[in-house]
C-alpha positions, 0 to 999 in steps of 0.5 A, a space after each residue: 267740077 262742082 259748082 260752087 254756088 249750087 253747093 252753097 245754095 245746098 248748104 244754105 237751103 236747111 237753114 233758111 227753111 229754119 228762119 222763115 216763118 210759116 205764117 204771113 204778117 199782118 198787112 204790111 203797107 198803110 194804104 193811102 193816097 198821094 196826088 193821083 197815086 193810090 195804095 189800096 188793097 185787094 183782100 190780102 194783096 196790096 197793089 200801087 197804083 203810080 201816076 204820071 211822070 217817072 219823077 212823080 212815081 217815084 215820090 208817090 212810091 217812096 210817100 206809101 211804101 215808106 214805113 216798109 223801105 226805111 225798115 229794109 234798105 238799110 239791111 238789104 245790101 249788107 245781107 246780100 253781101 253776107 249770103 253771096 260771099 258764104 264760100 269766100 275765105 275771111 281774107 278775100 272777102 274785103 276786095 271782093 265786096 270792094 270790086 262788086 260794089 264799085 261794079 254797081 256804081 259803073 253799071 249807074 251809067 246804063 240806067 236811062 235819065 228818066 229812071 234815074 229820076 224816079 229812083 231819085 224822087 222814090 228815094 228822097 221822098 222815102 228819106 233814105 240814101 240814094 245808094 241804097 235804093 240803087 243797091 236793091 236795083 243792080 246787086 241782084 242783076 251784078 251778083 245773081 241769085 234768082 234762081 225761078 222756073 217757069 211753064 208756059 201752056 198754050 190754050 190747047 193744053 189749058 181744060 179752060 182753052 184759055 194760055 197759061 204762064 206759070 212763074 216760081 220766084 226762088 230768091 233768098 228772102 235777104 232782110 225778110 223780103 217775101 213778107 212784102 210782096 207787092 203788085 205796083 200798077 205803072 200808069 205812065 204817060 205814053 205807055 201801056 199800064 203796066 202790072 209788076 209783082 214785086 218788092 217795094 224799092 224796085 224800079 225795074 221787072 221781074 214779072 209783070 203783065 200789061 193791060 194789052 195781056 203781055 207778061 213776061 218773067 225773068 230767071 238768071 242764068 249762072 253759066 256763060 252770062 254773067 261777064 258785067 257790060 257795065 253802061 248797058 241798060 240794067 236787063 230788069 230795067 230793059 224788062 219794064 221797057 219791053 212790057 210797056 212798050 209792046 202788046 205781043 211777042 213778036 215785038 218783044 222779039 224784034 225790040 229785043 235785037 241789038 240791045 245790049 245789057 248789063 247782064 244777061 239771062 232769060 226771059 219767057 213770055 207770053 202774049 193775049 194771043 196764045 204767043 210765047 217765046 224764051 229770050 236767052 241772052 248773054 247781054 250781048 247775043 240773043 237767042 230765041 225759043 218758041 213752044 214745041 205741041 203748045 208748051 214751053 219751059 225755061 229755068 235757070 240754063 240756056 237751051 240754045 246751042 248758039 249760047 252753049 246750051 243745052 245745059 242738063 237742069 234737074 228742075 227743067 227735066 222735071 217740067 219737060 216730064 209733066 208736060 210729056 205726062 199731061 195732054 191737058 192741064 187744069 189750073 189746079 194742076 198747072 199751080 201743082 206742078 209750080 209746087 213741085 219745080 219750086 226750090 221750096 225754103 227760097 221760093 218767095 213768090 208764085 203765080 200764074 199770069 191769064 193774059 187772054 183775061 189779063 188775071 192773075 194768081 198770085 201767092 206770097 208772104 210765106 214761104 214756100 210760096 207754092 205751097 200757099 193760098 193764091 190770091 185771084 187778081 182780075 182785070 178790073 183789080 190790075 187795070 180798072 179805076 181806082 176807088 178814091 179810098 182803100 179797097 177793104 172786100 176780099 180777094 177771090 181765092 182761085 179754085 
């Protein structure tokens, strides 16, 4: 039997390669400062740095995104629903919305105390309604759409010896999403600074890498993963939670058992010391994978026979074959063969995560994000002091 979603996202894919422009905008963010927190720009990439208390984050990232969130948030939930429920006839679409949302206001229940006062203070200091904030967060846990490849490459197979995680984002850019690609540095009391790669409005990780060099990358899972534990922590919250507890992957792996989520997928990641591994969960078991000759790949179907796997995956033979193909890789290549495993028209972010240097490249703003200028991010941009006012010299782009 076919799979319904696959065939809608085939159907789909020609007209948004029509919409998407192929150019990006001018800078979409006013930098600017609030409190201690600073919104400054690397070049062409605009990073938050938030400081303190989860409350106080999160009003210093509703003051400096507000102009972007009070123009996306009232859209996103109504493009979401349009584009999720594209194959469901006229009469049906009614309740089903009216099921998925009510799924949403449950799985409220799992987000922790402190990040709900984050997600409260972000929203009243961007003035917009609470539950569209809370609609950004949980929709695409709920209703899965992020599709995403990664290629981790230990240092044996790196021509610079250094590890290597590669991260497409394939999303459909709902309300215009790719043009505000956004690294927001969390520096919160008692944890590991911490970089994510996202969307302004988002509280939890879809990818990210701390200041100890761990980075991590999430991809759905469409197959055996997707029955809701509504009072669970939201999985891209629990995300944020492993990167910014933990400094390598082994205490990735030991955090991760028992916890349940509100969903499940995978995850890959990779640590300063050349360690890397892919957690599979359904929400509630989890299932652990490791490199094979210093390499190891995941996109959106569980490998482990405890979890139904393994699941045949056009884009996962694809990676399995470069990585046959290659003894070695050069960043150039690693960022070539991103390109050719990206879902081209929804792919809405790439990058590649350093986490010995803690770098990164990253490129967004036009689509396919693969295919654009990387942007070279280094430790000093993600982790070093802020200047006191908005950065204007330009990135290195990476070679």
């Amino acid at each position: 039997m076919k799979n319904p979603w696959r065939a809608a996202l085939g159907a789909a894919l020609p007209l948004l390669a029509g919409l998407l422009p192929a150019a990006p905008p001018a800078r979409a963010f006013q930098p600017g400062s609030w409190g201690r927190s600073r919104l400054v720009y690397a070049g062409e990439v605009p990073i938050l740095h938030l400081h303190g208390s989860p409350a106080r984050m999160g009003e210093a990232a509703g003051r400096l995104t507000r102009g972007v969130l009070r123009k996306l948030a009232p859209h996103f939930a109504r493009r979401f629903m349009d584009t999720f429920f594209t194959l469901i006839p006229a009469d049906r679409k009614k309740a089903k919305k009216k099921r998925l949302l009510d799924l949403v206001r449950r799985s409220r229940a799992g987000i922790p105390e402190y990040r709900m006062k984050e997600i409260e203070a972000l929203a009243r200091a961007a003035g917009v309604p609470e539950e569209q904030i809370l609609l950004a967060n949980l929709l695409p846990e709920v209703a899965p759409r992020v599709h995403c490849s990664t290629l981790f490459l230990a240092g044996s197979r790196m021509t610079d010896k250094a590890p290597a995680l590669g991260r497409n984002l394939d999303y459909p850019s709902i309300a215009d999403i790719h043009l505000y690609g956004l690294v927001v540095i969390y520096h919160e009391k008692g944890r590991i600074p911490l970089a994510s790669l996202t969307f302004p409005g988002l509280v939890g990780v879809l990818s990210g890498m701390n200041e100890k060099g761990l980075c991590g990358a999430t991809m759905d899972v469409y197959r055996d993963s997707r029955k809701a534990n509504p009072g669970a922590i939201p999985r891209f919250l629990f995300y944020r939670e492993l990167l910014s507890r933990n400094s390598t992957v082994d205490q990735v792996l030991q955090a991760a058992r028992g916890t349940i989520c509100l969903s499940g997928g995978n995850f890959t990641t990779a640590d300063a010391r050349g360690g890397a591994a892919v957690l599979e969960s359904n929400g509630k078991k989890w299932a652990f994978r490791r490199p094979k000759e210093g390499a190891l790949f995941a996109t959106n179907f569980f490998r482990s026979p405890s979890l139904g796997g393994p699941h045949p995956c056009r884009r996962y033979s694809l990676l399995e074959r470069q990585v046959k193909k290659r003894p070695v890789f050069s960043p150039r290549i690693l960022r070539g063969v991103l390109r050719m495993a990206a879902l081209g028209p929804i792919n809405v972010q790439c990058m590649v995560f350093r986490p010995a240097s803690r770098e990164i490249d990253f490129a967004f703003g036009r689509v396919p994000a693969a295919a654009s200028p990387f942007h070279h991010l280094g430790r000093m941009e993600l982790f070093g002091r802020v200047q006191s006012t908005p950065a204007s010299r330009p990135s290195r782009r990476s070679k």
